[in-house]
C-alpha positions in Angstrom: 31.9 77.4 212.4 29.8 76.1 209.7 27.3 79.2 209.4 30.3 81.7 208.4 32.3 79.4 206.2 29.1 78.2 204.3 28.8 82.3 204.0 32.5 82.7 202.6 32.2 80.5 199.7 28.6 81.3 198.7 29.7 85.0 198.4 33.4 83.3 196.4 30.5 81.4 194.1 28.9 84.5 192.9 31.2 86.8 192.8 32.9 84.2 190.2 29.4 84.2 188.4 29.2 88.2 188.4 32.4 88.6 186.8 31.9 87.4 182.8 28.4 89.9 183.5 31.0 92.6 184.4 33.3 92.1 181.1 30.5 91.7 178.9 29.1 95.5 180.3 32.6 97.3 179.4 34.0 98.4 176.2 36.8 95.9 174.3 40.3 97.6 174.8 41.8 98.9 171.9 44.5 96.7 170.6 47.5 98.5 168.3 48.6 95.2 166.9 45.5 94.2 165.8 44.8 97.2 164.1 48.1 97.5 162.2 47.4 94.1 161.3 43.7 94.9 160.3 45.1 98.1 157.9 47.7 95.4 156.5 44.9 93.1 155.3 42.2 95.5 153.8 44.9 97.7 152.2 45.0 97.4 148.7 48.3 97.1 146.7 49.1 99.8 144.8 50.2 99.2 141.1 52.9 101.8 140.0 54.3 101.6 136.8 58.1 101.9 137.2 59.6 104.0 134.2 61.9 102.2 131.7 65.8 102.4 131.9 67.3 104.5 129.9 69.4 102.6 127.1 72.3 104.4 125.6 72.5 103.7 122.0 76.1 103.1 121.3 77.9 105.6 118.8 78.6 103.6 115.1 81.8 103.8 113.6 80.6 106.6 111.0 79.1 108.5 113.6 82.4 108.7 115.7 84.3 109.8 112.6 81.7 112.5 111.2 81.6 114.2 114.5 85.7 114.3 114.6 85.4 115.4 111.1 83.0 118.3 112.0 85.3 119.4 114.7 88.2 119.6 113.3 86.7 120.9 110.0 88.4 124.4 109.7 92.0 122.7 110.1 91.4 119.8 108.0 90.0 122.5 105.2 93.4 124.6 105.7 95.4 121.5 105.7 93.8 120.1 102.2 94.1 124.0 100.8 98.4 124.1 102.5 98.6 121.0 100.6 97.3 121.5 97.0 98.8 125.4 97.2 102.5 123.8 98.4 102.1 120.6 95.7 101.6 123.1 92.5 104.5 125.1 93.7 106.3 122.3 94.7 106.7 120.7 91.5 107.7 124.2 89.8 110.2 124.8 93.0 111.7 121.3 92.5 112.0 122.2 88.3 113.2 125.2 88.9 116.1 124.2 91.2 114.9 126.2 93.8 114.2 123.8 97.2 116.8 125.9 99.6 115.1 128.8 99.1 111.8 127.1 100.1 113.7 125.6 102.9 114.7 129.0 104.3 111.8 131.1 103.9 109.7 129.4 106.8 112.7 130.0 109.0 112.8 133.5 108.3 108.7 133.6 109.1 109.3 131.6 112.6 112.1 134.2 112.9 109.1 137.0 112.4 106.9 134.8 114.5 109.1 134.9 117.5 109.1 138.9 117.7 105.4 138.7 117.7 105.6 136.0 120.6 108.0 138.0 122.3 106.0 141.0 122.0 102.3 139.9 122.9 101.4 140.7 119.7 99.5 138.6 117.1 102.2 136.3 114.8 101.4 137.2 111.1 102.3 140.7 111.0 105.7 140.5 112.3 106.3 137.1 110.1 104.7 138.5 107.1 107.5 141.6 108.0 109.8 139.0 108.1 108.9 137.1 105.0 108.7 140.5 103.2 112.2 141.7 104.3 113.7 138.1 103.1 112.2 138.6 99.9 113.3 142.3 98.8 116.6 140.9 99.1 116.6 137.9 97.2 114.9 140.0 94.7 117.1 142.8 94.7 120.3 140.1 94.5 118.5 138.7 91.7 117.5 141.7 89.6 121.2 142.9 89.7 122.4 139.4 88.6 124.5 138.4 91.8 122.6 133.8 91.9 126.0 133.5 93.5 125.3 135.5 95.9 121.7 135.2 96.2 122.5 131.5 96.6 124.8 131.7 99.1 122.7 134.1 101.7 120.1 131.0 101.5 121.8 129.1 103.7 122.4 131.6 106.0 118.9 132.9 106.1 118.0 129.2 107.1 120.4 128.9 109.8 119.7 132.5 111.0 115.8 131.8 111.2 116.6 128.9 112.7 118.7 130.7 115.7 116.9 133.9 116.1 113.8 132.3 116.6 115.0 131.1 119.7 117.2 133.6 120.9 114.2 136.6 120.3 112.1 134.6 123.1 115.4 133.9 125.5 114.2 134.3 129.4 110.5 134.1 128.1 109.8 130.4 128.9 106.0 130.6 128.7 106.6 131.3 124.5 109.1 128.5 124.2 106.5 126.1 124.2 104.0 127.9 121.5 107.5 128.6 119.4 108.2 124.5 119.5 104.7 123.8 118.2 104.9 126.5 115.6 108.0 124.6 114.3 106.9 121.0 114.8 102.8 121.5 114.0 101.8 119.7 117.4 98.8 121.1 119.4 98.0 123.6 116.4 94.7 125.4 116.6 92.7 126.5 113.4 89.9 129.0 114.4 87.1 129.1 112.0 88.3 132.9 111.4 91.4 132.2 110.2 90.5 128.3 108.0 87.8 131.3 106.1 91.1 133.9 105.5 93.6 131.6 104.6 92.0 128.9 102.6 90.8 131.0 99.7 94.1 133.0 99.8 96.4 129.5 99.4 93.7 127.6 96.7 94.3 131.2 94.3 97.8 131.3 94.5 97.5 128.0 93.7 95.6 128.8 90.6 98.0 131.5 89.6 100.9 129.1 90.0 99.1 126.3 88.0 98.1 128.9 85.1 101.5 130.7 84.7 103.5 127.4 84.5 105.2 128.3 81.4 106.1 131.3 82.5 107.8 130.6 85.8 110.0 127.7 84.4 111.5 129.8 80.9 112.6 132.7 83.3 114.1 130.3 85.6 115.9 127.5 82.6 116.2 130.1 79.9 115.7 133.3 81.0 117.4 134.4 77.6 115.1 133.0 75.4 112.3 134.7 77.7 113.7 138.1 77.4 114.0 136.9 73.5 110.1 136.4 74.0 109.0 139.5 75.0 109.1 138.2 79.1 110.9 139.9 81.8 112.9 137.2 84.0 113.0 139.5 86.5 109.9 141.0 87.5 107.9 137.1 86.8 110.8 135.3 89.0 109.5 138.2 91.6 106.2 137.1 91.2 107.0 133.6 91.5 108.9 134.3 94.8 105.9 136.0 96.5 103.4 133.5 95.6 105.8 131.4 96.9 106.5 133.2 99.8 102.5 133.6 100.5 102.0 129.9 100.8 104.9 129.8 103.0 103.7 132.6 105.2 100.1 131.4 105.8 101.4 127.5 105.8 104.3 128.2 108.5 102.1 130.8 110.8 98.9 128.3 110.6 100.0 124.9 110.5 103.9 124.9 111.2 107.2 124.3 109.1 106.3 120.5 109.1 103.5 120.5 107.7 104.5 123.7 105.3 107.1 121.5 104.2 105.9 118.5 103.8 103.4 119.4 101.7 105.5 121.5 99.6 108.4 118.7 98.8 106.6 115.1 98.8 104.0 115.5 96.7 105.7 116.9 93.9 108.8 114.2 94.7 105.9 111.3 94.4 104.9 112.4 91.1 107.5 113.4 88.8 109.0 110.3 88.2 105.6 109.3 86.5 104.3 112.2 84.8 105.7 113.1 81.8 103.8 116.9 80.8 103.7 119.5 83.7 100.0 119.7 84.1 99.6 115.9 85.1 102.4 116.4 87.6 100.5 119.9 89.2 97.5 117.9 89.3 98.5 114.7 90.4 100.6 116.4 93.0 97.5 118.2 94.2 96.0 114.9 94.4 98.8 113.3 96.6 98.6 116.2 99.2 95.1 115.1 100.0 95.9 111.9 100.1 98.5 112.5 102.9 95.8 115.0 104.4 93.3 112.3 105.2 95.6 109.6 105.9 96.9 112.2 108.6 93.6 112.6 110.2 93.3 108.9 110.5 96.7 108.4 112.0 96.2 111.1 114.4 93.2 110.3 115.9 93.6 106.6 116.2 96.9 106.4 117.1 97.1 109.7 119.0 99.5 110.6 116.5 100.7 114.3 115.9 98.8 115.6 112.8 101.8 117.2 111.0 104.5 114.4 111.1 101.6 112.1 110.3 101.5 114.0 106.7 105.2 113.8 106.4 105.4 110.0 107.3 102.1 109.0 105.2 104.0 111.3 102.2 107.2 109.7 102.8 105.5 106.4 102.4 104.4 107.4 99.0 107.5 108.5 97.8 108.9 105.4 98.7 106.8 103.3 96.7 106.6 105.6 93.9 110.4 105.3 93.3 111.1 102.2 94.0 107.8 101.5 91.6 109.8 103.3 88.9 113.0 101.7 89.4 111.5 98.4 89.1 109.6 99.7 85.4 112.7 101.3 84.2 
């Protein structure tokens, strides 16, 4: 019993001895954790450059007003040329006794306007059709001596333009719209085009009105001491009536009646009570219009305000103050 136990645990002794001789003969076993965390500590960090933010410089307050300004250049330049053509005739209009007519001739155009709407077809021809038609007949009444009833038709051409206009674009509702705005001035586009047309037309009828002052108030206060002087009231109160007509015309189909008339009536309503010779008043009234042009284009575009009734309320303002000025000097 001892010979074969003695046996068992000499061969359990060195097979326990044989076994670190074994291990030391094979290769190490790969280990995946201690290779990723080998990589980890020889890897060298990498140094990228991260690219700025981008920083928006914020727009100054000139800034935001020059690029409105460039924008809306070619209606502010038609607006400023409306105004100083409608303040030279305005004064003469208002000296002349003669503010119904202007206040029915932009009907009569929106009349004309409202065929053209009606028709697909571009607004000025049928207005200036319009315009032109008006004025034979005023004309015509005039030459043959009838003011009474050259006066009295003005009142119905106003009221007539007035109607028409709407009743021409009856059961079109997609014109009613554009015929609104052509009254009121709201949402009024000015194409470069038309800014380079019109503008040179209104600032030399403005010139002709401004030059000829003399003329246009003898025939129209003493037209018998203008035949006296060699002047025919009739064919220069013709004149008068299409320059006048002209500034109405491109005012009414550009801009609206609003502004038309508010530029025609205010300026020259600020200023006579102060000047005392006609050529102040033409020029100061010229001056006034672009006063109430840029105090528009303020108002409108901080307060969202429409352009046109801007004019008239910054006008009105000035008129205010102007009379009430004078009564307090009288």
């Amino acid at each position: 019993m001892k010979t074969p136990c003695l046996k068992i645990l000499l061969l359990c002794i060195i097979s326990f001895l044989a076994l670190p001789a074994r291990a030391a003969d094979k290769p190490p076993a790969d280990d995946p954790t201690a290779d990723i965390l080998n990589d980890i500590v020889t890897a060298k960090p990498t140094t990228q450059k991260s690219a700025p933010p981008s920083v928006t410089v914020p727009e100054t307050f000139w800034q935001h007003w020059r690029d409105l300004t460039t924008f809306f250049a070619p209606g502010l330049a038609l607006a400023a040329a409306i105004g100083i053509a409608g303040a030279v005739c305005g004064v003469l209009v208002l000296l002349r006794r003669e503010a119904l007519l202007a206040l029915a001739l932009p009907q009569v155009v929106a009349a004309g306007a409202a065929v053209g709407l009606r028709l697909n077809w571009p607004t000025l021809p049928p207005a200036l059709v319009a315009a032109g038609a008006a004025l034979l007949y005023l004309v015509i009444t005039r030459r043959r001596r009838r003011h009474g009833n050259a006066d009295a038709a003005l009142p119905a051409l106003y009221i007539s333009g007035l109607c028409l206009s709407f009743l021409v674009i009856a059961g079109a509702s997609a014109h009613v719209e554009e015929l609104q705005n052509l009254f009121t001035g709201i949402d009024v586009a000015v194409t470069p085009a038309r800014a380079f047309a019109a503008v040179p037309i209104l600032l030399a009828v403005a010139a002709a009105v401004a030059i000829s002052w003399r003329r246009w108030l003898i025939v129209a206060q003493a037209p018998a001491a203008a035949e006296l002087a060699g002047v025919n009231p009739a064919h220069w109160d013709a004149i008068f009536l299409l320059l006048l007509t002209v500034v109405l015309l491109l005012g009414t189909d550009s801009q609206g009646v609003v502004m038309v008339l508010a530029m025609l009536f205010l300026p020259a309503a600020t200023v006579l009570p102060w000047a005392k010779r006609i050529p102040t008043a033409l020029i100061t009234a010229a001056a006034v219009s672009l006063i109430m042009v840029v105090a528009a284009f303020i108002l409108s575009n901080a307060l969202a305000w429409p352009f046109s009734q801007s004019a008239g309320g910054a006008g009105f303002v000035l008129l205010i103050v102007s009379h009430l000025l004078a009564m307090l000097t009288a």
